[in-house]
N, C-alpha and C positions, 0 to 999 in steps of 0.2 A: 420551420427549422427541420422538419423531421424528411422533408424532400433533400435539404440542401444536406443533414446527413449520410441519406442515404445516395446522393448521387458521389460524396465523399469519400463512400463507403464502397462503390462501384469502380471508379477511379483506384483505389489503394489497390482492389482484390485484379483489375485486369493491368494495369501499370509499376504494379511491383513486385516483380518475379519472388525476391527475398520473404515476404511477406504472403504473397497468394498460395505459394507453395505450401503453408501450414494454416492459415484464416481462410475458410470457406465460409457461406453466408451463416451456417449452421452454428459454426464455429464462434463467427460476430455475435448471433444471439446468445449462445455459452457465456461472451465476455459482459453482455447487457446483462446478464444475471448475475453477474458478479461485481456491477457497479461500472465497466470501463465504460460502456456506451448503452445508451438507453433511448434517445429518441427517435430513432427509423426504427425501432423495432412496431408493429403492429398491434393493437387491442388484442388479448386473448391468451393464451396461452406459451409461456416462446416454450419453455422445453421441462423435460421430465428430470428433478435431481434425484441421482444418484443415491437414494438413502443411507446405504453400505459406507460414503464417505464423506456424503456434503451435511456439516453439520454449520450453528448460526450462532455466533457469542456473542448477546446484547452487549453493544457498543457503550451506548450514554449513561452515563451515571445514575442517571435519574430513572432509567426503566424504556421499557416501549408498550404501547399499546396493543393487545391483539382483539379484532375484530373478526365481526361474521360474516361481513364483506370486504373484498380488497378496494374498499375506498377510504377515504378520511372521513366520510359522515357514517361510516357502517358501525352497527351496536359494538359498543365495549363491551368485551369476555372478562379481560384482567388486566391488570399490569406484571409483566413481569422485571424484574429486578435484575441490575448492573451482573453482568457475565453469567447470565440463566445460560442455558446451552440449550436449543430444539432443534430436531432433527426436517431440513429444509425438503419438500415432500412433493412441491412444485414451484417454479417460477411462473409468477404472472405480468403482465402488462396492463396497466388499470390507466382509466383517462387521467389520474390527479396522482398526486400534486407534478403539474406540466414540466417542474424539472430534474423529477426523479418517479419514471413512473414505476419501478418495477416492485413488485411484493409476492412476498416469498409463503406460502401455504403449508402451516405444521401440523393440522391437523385435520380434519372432513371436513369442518366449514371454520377454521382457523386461519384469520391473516394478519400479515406482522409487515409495515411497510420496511423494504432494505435498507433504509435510510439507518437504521438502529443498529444494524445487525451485520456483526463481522463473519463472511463465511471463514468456516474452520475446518480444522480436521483432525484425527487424532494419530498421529503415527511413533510407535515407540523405535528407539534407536539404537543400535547399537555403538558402546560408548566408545572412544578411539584408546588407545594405549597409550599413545607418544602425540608430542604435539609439535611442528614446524617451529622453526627460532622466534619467528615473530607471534606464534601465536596460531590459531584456527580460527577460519571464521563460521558460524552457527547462528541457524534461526530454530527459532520455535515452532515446533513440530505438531504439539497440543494447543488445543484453545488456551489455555494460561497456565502459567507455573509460580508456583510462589517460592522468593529466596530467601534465603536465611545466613545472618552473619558466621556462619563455620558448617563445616561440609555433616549436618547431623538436622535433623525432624527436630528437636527438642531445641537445636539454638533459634534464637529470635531472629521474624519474618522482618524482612527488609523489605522488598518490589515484590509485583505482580509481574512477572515475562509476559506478554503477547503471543497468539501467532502470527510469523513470517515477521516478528522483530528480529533483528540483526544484532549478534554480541563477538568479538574475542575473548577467546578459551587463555587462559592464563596458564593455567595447571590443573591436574587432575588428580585426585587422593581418592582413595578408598577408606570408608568409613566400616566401623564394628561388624555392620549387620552386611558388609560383602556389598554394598550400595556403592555406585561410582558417582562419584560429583565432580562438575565442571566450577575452578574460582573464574567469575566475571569480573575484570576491572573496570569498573565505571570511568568512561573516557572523561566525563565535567566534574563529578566529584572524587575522582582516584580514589574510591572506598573499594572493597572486594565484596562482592555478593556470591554465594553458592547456591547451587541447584543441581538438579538430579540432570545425570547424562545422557538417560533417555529421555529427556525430553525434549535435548536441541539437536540437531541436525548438522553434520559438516556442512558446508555445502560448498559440493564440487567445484573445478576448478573454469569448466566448460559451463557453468550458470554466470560465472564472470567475467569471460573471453570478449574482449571487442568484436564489437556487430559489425561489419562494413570498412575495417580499420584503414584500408590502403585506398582510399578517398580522401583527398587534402580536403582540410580542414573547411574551406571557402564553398566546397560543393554539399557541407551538412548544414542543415539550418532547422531551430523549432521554431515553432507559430504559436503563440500563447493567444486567445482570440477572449477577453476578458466578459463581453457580453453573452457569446455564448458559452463558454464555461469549457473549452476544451482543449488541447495540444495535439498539435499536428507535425509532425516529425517530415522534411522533405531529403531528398536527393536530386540536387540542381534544380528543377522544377517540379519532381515526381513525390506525390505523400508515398510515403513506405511504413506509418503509421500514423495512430490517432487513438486518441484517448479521451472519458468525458475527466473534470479536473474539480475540483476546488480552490480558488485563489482567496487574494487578502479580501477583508470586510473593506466597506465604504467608512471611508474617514468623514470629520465633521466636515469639510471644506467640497464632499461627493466626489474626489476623489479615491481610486484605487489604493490599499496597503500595498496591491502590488505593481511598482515602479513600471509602469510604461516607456516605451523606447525601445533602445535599441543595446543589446549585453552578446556579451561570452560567457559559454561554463570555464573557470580558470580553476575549480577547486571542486573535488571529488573525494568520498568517503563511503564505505559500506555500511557503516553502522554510528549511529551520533546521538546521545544525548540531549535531548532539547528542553529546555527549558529557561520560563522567564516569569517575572512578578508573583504575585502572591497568590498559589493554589486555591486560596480559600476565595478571593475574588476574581478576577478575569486572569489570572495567570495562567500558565502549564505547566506541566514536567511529565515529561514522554520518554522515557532511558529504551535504547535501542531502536530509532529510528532511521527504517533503512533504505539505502541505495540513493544519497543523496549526492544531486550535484547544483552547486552551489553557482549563481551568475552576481551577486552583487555583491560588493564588498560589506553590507550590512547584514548577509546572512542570508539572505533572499535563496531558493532552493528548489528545484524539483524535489521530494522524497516521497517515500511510501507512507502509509497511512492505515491505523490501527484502532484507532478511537472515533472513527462515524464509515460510512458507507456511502453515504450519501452526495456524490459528486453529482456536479449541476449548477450549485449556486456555489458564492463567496461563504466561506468559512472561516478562512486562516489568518495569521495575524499577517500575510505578505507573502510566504511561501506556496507555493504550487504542490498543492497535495493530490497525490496520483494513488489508483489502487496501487500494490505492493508490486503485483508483476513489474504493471505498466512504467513505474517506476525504476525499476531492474530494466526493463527494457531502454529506459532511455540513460540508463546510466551506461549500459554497455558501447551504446550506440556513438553517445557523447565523447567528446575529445578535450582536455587530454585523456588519455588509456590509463586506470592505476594497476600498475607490476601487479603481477600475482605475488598473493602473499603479503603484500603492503598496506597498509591502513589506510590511507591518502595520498592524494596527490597532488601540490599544486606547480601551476605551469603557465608557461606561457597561453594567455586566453586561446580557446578553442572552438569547440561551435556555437553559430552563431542564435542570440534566444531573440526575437521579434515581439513585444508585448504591448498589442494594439486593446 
């Protein structure tokens, strides 16, 4: 696998100008540390993070393990617990587990595999004044923000926000203490939650501008490749990206969750609500899932992903779970185009999805 990546990996960087222009190989291992691609990278060390800005919000509910080797048999240090925050000090490439090797180093002989651990960051914001008719759209700028039913510290917590979840700004009030608060309408349950203004982020209008736009629809096409675990974006023949993924679990029958064949994206949205069945057993509830584009009429989706790291294997109940960029990336890229400004779009089907 990790040949057929990296000759993959060779092809994208010398055959797509759009693409080579900003991914050098350097750059590829940047994205393996952050979950997009992980298997042509090399045993040892890919790159030095950033301390000043790369930080790691425990993902799973349940904690992650840190160890004194980056393997899965290396001594247990601790566990630490659901949204601990550590400062990421280095990425590694370790032999195991073969479908996510990368682990992230917090401390002199501390490792924590990526699989747990959402990279974050903390950037505060300045709030906006005025808001577009439709609304503003905003992600989350800090590792997590908690809301509250009226724009005040003392009214009762509602959600956890994410970073690089997806919300519209409804309105904006000023509270006692001079505090700016953003109301969030919850798109599935139309409830209002409030949070602080520094902590989401507009986000510009060139973060959401079609990739490639003036290419008919027939010369775009993704490759969803189920056994190895990844999405390959073409133009006519040529990859112009690639990403590693998470798709649906195996059903009883060994079947895929996620529909094999042959689809269109017909429906697009920046920011979505997801949720199904009962939290307390296999269910979800994910508020602010973003850059999603939709190919099956059952719900089926490329989106971004906030609660694991760990792309490689099947995870999702059917959906195509992509890091956040890379999901941005293919939302932009994907056809139809949603207006600026606009919440959604749906449309005559667009490009085309391959899900072998």
């Amino acid at each position: 696998m990790a040949d057929e990546t990296s000759m993959a990996l060779d092809a994208l960087l010398t055959s797509a100008p759009q693409v080579a222009s900003t991914l050098s190989r350097r750059g590829f291992l940047h994205m393996a540390g952050l979950g997009l691609l992980t298997a042509a990278a090399p045993a040892g060390v890919v790159r030095s993070a950033p301390a000043e800005t790369w930080q790691a919000r425990v993902a799973y509910s349940y904690g992650v393990k840190v160890r004194r080797e980056p393997h899965l048999k290396g001594e247990e240090l601790e566990t630490l617990g659901h949204d601990a925050l550590r400062t990421v000090q280095e990425v590694i490439v370790s032999e195991e587990p073969v479908h996510n090797r990368i682990w992230y180093r917090v401390g002199e002989a501390e490792y924590i595999h990526s699989g747990g651990l959402q990279p974050v960051a903390t950037r505060f914001q300045m709030p906006l004044l005025s808001l577009p008719l439709n609304g503003a759209l905003v992600d989350v700028s800090v590792p997590f923000t908690d809301m509250h039913t009226r724009p005040a510290f003392k009214a009762s917590r509602t959600y956890r926000y994410y970073y690089s979840c997806t919300f519209w700004v409804g309105e904006i009030a000023e509270a006692e203490d001079g505090k700016i608060w953003y109301r969030i309408d919850d798109d599935r349950s139309h409830l209002s939650h409030w949070g602080l203004a520094e902590h989401f982020r507009p986000v510009p209008e060139h973060e959401m501008a079609p990739i490639a736009p003036e290419l008919e629809p027939e010369r775009k096409r993704l490759e969803v490749d189920l056994a190895r675990q990844w999405v390959v974006a073409y133009q006519d023949d040529t990859p112009v990206f690639m990403s590693r993924a998470s798709t649906g679990l195996t059903m009883g029958n060994g079947e895929s969750m996620t529909p094999r064949g042959r689809h269109k994206v017909f429906y697009k949205r920046p920011s979505r609500h997801m949720a199904a069945g009962d939290s307390a057993s296999d269910g979800y509830d994910l508020p602010g899932v973003p850059w999603c584009s939709y190919f099956t009429t059952t719900g089926v989706a490329f989106h971004g992903t906030y609660w694991h790291n760990d792309f490689g294997r099947p995870r999702s109940h059917g959906c195509i779970n992509l890091p956040s960029e890379a999901a941005r990336w293919v939302y932009r890229w994907t056809m139809p185009v949603v207006p600026a400004g606009e919440h959604l779009v749906k449309d005559n089907p667009g490009t085309r999805v391959v899900v072998t």
